[in-house]
C-alpha positions as a Markdown table, in Angstrom:
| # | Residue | x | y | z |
|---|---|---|---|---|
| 1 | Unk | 220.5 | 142.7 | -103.4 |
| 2 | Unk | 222.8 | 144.1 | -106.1 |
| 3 | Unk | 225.5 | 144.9 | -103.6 |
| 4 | Unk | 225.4 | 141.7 | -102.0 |
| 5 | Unk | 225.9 | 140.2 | -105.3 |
| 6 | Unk | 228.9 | 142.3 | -105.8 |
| 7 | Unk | 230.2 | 141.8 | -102.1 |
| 8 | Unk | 229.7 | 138.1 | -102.7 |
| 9 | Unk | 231.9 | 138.5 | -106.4 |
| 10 | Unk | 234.8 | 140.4 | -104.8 |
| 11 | Unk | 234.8 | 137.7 | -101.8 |
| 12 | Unk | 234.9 | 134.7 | -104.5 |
| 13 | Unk | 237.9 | 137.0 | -106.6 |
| 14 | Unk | 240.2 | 137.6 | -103.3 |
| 15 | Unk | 239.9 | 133.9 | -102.2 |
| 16 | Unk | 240.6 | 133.0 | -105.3 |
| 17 | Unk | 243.7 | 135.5 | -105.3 |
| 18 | Unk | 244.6 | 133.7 | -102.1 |
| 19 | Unk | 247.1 | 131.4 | -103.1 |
| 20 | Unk | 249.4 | 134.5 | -104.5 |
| 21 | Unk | 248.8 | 136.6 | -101.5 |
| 22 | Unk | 250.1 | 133.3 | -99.8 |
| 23 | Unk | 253.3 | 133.0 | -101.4 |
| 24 | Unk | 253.8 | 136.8 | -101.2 |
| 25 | Unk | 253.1 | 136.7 | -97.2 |
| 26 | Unk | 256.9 | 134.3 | -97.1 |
| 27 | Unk | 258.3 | 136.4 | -100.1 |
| 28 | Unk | 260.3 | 138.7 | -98.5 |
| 29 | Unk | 261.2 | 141.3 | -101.4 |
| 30 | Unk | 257.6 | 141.1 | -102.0 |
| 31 | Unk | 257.1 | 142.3 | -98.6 |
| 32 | Unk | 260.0 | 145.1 | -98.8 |
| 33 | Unk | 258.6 | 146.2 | -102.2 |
| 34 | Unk | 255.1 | 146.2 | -99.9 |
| 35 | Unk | 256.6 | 148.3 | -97.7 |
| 36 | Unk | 258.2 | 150.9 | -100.5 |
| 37 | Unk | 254.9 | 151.1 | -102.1 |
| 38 | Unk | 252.7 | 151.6 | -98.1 |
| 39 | Unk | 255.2 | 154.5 | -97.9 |
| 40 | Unk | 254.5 | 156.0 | -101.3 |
| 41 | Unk | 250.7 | 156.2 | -100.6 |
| 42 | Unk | 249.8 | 155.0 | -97.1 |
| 43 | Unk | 251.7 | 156.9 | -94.5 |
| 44 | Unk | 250.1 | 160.3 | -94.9 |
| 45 | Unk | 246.7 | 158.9 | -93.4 |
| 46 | Unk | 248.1 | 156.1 | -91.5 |
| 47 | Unk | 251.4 | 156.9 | -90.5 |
| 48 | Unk | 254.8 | 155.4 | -90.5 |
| 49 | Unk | 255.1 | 151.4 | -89.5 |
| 50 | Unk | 251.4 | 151.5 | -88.8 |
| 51 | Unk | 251.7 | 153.3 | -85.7 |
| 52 | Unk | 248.8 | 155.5 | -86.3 |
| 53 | Unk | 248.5 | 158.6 | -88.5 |
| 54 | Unk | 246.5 | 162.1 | -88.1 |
| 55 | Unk | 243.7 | 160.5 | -90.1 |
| 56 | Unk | 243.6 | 157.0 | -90.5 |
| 57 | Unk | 244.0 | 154.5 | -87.9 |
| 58 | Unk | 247.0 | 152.7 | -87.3 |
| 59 | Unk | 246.8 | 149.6 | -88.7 |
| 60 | Unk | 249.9 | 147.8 | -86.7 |
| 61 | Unk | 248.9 | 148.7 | -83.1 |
| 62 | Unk | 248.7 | 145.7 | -80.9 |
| 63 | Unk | 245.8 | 144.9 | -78.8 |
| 64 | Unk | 243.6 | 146.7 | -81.7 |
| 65 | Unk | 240.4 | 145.1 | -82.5 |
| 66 | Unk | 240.3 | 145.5 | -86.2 |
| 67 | Unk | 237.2 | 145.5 | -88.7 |
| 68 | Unk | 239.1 | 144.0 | -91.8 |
| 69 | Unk | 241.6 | 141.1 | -90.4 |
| 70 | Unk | 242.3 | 138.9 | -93.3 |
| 71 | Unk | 244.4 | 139.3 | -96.3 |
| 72 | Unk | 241.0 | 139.7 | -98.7 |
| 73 | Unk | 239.2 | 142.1 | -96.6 |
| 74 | Unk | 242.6 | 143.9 | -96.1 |
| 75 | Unk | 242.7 | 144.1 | -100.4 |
| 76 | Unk | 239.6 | 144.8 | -100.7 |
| 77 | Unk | 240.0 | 147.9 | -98.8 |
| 78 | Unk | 242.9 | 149.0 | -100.4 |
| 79 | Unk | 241.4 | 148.7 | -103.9 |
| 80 | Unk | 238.2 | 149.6 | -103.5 |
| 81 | Unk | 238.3 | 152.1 | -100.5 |
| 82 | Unk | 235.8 | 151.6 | -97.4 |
| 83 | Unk | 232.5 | 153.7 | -98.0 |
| 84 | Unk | 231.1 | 156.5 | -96.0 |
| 85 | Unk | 235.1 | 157.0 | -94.4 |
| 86 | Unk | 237.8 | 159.1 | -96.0 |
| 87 | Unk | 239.9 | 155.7 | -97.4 |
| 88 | Unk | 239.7 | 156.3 | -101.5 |
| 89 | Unk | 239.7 | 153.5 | -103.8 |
| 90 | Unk | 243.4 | 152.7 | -105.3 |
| 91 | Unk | 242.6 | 150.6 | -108.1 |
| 92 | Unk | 243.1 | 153.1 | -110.7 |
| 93 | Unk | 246.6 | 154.0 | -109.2 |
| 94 | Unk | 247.6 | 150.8 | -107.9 |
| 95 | Unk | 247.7 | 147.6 | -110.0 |
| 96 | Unk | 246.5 | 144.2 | -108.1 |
| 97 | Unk | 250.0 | 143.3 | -107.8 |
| 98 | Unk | 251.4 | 146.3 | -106.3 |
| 99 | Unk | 248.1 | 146.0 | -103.9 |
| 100 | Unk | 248.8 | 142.5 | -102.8 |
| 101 | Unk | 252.1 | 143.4 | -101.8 |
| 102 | Unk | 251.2 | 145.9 | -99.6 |
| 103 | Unk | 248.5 | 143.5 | -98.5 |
| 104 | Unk | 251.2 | 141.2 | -97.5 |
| 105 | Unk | 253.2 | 144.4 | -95.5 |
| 106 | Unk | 250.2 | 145.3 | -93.7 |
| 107 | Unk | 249.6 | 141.6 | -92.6 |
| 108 | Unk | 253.0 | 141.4 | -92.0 |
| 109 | Unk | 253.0 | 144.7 | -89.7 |
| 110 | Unk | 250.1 | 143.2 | -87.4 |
| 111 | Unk | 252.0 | 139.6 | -87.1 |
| 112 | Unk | 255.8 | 139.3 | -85.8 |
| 113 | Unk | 258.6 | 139.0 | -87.7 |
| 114 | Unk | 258.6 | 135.1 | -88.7 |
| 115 | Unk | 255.5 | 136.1 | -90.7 |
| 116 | Unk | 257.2 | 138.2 | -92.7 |
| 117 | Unk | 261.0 | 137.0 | -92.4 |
| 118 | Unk | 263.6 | 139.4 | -94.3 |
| 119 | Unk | 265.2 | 138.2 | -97.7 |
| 120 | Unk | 268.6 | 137.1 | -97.6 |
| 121 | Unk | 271.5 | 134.4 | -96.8 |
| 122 | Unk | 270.5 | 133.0 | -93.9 |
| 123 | Unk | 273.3 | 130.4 | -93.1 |
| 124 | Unk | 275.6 | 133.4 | -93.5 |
| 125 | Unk | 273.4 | 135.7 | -91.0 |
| 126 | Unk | 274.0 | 132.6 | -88.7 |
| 127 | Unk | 277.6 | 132.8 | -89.0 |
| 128 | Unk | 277.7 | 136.5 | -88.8 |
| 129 | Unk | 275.8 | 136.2 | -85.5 |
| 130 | Unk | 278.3 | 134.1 | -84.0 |
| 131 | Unk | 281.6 | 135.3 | -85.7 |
| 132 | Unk | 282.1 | 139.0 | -86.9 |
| 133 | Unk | 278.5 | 140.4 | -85.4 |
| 134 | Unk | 279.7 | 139.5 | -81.6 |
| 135 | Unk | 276.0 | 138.8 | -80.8 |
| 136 | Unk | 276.5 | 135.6 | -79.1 |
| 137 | Unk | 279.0 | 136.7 | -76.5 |
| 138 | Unk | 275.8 | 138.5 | -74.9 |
| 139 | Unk | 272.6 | 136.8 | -76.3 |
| 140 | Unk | 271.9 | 133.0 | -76.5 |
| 141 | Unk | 269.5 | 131.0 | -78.8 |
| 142 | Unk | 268.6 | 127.6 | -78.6 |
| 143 | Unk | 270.5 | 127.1 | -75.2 |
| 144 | Unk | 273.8 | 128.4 | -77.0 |
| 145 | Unk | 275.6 | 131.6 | -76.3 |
| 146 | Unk | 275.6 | 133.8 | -73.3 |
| 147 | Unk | 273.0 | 134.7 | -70.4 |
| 148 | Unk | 274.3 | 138.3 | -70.3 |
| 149 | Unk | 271.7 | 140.0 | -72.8 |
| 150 | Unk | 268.1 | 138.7 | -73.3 |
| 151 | Unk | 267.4 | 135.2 | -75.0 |
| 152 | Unk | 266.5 | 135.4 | -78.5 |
| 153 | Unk | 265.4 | 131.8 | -79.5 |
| 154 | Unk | 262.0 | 133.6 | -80.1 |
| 155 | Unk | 262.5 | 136.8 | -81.1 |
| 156 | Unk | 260.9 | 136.3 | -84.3 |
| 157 | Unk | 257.9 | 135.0 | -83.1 |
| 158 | Unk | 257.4 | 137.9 | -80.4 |
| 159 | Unk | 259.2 | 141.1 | -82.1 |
| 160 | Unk | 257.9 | 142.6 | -85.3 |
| 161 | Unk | 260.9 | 143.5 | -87.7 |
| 162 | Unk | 260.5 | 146.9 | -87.4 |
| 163 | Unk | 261.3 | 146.8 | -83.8 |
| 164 | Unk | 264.6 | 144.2 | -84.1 |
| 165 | Unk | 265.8 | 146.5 | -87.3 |
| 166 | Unk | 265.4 | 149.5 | -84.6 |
| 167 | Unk | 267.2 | 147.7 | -82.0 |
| 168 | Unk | 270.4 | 146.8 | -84.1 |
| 169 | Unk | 270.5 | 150.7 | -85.6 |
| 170 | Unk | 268.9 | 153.3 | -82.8 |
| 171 | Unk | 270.6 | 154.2 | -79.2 |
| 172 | Unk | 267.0 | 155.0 | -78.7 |
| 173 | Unk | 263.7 | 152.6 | -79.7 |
| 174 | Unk | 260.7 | 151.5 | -78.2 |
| 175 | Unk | 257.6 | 148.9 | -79.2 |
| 176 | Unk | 254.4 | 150.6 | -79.8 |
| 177 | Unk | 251.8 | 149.4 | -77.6 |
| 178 | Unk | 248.4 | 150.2 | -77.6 |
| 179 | Unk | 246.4 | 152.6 | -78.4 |
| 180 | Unk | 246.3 | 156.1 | -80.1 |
| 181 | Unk | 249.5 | 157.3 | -82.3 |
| 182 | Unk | 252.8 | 156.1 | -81.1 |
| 183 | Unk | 255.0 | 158.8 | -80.2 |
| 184 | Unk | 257.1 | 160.6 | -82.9 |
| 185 | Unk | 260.1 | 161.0 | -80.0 |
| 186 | Unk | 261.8 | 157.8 | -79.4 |
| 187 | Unk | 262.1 | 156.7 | -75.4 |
| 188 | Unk | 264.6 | 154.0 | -73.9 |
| 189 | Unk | 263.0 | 150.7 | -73.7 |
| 190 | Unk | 262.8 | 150.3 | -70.3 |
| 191 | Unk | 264.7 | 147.0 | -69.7 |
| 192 | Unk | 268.3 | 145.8 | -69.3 |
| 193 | Unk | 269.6 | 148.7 | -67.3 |
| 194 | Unk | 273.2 | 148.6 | -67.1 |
| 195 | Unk | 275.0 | 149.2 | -63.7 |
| 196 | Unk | 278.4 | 149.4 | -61.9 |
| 197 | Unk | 279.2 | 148.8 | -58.3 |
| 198 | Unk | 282.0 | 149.2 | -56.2 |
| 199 | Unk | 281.7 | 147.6 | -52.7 |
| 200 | Unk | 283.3 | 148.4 | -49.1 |
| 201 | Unk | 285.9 | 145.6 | -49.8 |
| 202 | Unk | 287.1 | 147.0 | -53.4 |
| 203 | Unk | 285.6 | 144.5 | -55.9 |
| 204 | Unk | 283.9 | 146.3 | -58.8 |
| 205 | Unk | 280.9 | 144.7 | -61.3 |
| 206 | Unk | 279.7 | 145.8 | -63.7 |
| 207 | Unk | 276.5 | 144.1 | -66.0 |
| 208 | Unk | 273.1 | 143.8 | -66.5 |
| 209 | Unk | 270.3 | 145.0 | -63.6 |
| 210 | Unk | 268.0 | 142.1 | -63.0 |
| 211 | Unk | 266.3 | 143.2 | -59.7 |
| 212 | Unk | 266.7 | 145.8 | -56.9 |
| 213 | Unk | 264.9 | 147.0 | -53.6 |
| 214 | Unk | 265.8 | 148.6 | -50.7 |
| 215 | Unk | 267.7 | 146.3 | -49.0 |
| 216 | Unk | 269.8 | 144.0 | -52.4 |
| 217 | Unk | 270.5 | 144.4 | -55.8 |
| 218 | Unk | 270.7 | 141.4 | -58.5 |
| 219 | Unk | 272.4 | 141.6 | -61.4 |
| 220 | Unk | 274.0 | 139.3 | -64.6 |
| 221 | Unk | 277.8 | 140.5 | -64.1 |
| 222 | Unk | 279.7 | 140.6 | -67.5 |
| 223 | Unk | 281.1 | 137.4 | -66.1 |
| 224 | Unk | 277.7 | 135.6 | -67.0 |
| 225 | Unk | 277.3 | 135.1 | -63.1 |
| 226 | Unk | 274.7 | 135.7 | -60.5 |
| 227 | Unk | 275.4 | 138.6 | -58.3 |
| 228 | Unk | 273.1 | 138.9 | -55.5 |
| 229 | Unk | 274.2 | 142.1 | -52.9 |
| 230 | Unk | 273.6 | 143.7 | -50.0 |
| 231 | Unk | 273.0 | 147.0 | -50.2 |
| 232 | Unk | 275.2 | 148.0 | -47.3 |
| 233 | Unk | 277.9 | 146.5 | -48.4 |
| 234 | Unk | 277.5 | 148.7 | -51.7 |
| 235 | Unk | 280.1 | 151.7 | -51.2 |
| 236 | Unk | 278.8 | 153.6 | -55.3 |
| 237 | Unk | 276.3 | 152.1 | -58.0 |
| 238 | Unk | 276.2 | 153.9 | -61.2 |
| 239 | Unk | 273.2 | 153.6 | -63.8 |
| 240 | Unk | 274.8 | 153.9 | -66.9 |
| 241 | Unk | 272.7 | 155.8 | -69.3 |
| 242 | Unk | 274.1 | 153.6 | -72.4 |
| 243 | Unk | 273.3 | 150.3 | -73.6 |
| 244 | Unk | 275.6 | 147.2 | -73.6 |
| 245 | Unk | 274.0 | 147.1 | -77.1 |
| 246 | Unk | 276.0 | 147.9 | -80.0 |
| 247 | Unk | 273.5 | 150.5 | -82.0 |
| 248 | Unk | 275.5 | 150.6 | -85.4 |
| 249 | Unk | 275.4 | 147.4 | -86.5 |
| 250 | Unk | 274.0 | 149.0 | -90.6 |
| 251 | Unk | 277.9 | 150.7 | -90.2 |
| 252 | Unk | 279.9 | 147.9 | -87.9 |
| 253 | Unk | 279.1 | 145.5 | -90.7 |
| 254 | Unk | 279.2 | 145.0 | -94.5 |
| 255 | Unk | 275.9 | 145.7 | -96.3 |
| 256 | Unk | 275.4 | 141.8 | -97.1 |
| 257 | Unk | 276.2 | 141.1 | -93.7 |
| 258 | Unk | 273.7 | 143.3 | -92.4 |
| 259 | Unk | 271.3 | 142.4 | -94.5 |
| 260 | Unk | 272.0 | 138.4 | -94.1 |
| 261 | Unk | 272.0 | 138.9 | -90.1 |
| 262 | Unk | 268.4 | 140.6 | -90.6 |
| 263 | Unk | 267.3 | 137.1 | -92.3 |
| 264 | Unk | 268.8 | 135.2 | -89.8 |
| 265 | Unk | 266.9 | 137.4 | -86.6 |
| 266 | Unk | 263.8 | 137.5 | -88.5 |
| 267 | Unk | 263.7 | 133.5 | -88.5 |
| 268 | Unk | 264.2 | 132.9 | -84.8 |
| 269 | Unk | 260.9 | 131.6 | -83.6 |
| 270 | Unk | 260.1 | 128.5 | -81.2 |
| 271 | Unk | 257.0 | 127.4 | -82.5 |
| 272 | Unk | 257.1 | 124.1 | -84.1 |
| 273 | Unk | 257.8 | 123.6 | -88.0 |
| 274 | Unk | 254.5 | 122.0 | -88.0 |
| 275 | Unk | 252.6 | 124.2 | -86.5 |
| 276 | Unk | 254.3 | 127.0 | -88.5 |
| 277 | Unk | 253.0 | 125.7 | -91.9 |
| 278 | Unk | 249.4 | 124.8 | -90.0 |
| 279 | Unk | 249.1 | 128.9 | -89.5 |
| 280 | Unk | 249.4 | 129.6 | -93.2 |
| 281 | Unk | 247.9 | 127.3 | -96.0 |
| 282 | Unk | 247.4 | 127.7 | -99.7 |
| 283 | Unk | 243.9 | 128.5 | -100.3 |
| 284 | Unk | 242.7 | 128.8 | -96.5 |
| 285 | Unk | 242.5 | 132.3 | -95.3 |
| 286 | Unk | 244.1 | 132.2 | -91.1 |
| 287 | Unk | 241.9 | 134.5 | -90.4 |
């Protein structure tokens, strides 16, 4: 009876706590300091990003039925420690604060990356995105910009930051899937393939791999057209190993563009403004 009680006291506490876990879940140094702080004390069990540690279990693995989902369950955890497992209790080396915040990172890890947007000047991460950062002569959101690359209009909402932050700075990434640990060697995603051709007749292209078999090959030429070919008419094709994807953009750009250009990716979602504020609201719990 006792511990019911006390089950029943900590459940009223982290509701009423709800409200500042709330703002902290759109606060996105709150979320970075969150992250700072998992690192410190988390990763040893857990591992980096959530992917799964040699102890504890990852806690950002998609497809991962989870025992504690919302933000109080996730807290309470944290502060108290889970019995009869190996998680310790942090609240006499954490303060509540520090523990919301990673709170708000964890939650942020199992969402995408408009739950957890990135701090910074968004109307200048636009601007970077279509001036200095190149990224619209390949990508397109909201029907404007080019067919070349993959569309981003929802990239937030299907991406987790992690992921987009790894495919503006690594030659090399992947998106944990899941199950088990993610890897600690980083493999090519699998998708956008670039290729070159040179036909019978002498025309060369060179783009994006949409589709092959044995008999065609269809591919987005760096013209933003169509090419559908007959093999036979195919005199080479080379797979190029590299990505049309620039992989430096933390050293092409200025810090603050970097960092504004992160705030703008980590906004890009399709879901309605309505429906955005319906998934989160002050003193309800989405879980």
């Amino acid at each position: 009876m006792r511990r019911h009680l006390v089950l029943a006291a900590l459940t009223l506490i982290s509701s009423a706590s709800w409200a500042q876990t709330n703002s902290l879940a759109q606060d996105g140094a709150a979320i970075e300091q969150g992250r700072v702080l998992y690192n410190s004390n988390c990763t040893g069990c857990h591992g980096a990003n959530g992917a799964a540690g040699e102890i504890g279990p990852g806690l950002a693995i998609p497809g991962r039925s989870y025992g504690r989902n919302s933000v109080a369950q996730i807290f309470d955890a944290i502060k108290l420690g889970i019995p009869a497992t190996v998680m310790p209790a942090h609240q006499g080396k954490l303060s509540d604060e520090q523990i919301w915040k990673i709170t708000a990172y964890v939650k942020g890890l199992r969402g995408t990356a408009i739950d957890a947007p990135l701090p910074g000047d968004v109307a200048h991460g636009q601007k970077v995105f279509w001036g200095g950062g190149g990224c619209g002569s390949c990508h397109m959101i909201q029907g404007r910009g080019s067919i070349i690359g993959p569309d981003l209009s929802n990239l937030a909402g299907t991406r987790k930051t992690t992921s987009i932050i790894d495919a503006l700075t690594k030659t090399m990434h992947r998106v944990y899937g899941p199950g088990g640990a993610g890897p600690h060697t980083l493999a090519p995603l699998p998708v956008y393939p670039v290729v070159r051709l040179t036909t019978f007749s002498g025309k060369t292209f060179r783009g994006l791999l949409r589709n092959e078999d044995s008999f065609s090959i269809q591919m987005i030429g760096l013209d933003e057209q169509l090419h559908l070919l007959n093999r036979a008419a195919i005199k080479t094709i080379v797979y190029e190993p590299t990505s049309l994807m620039p992989s430096d953009y933390n050293k092409r750009l200025s810090p603050e563009e970097y960092t504004d250009l992160l705030a703008f990716l980590t906004r890009q979602d399709t879901m309605p403004a309505s429906d955005q504020a319906s998934v989160i609201m002050p003193g309800k719990d989405p879980d």
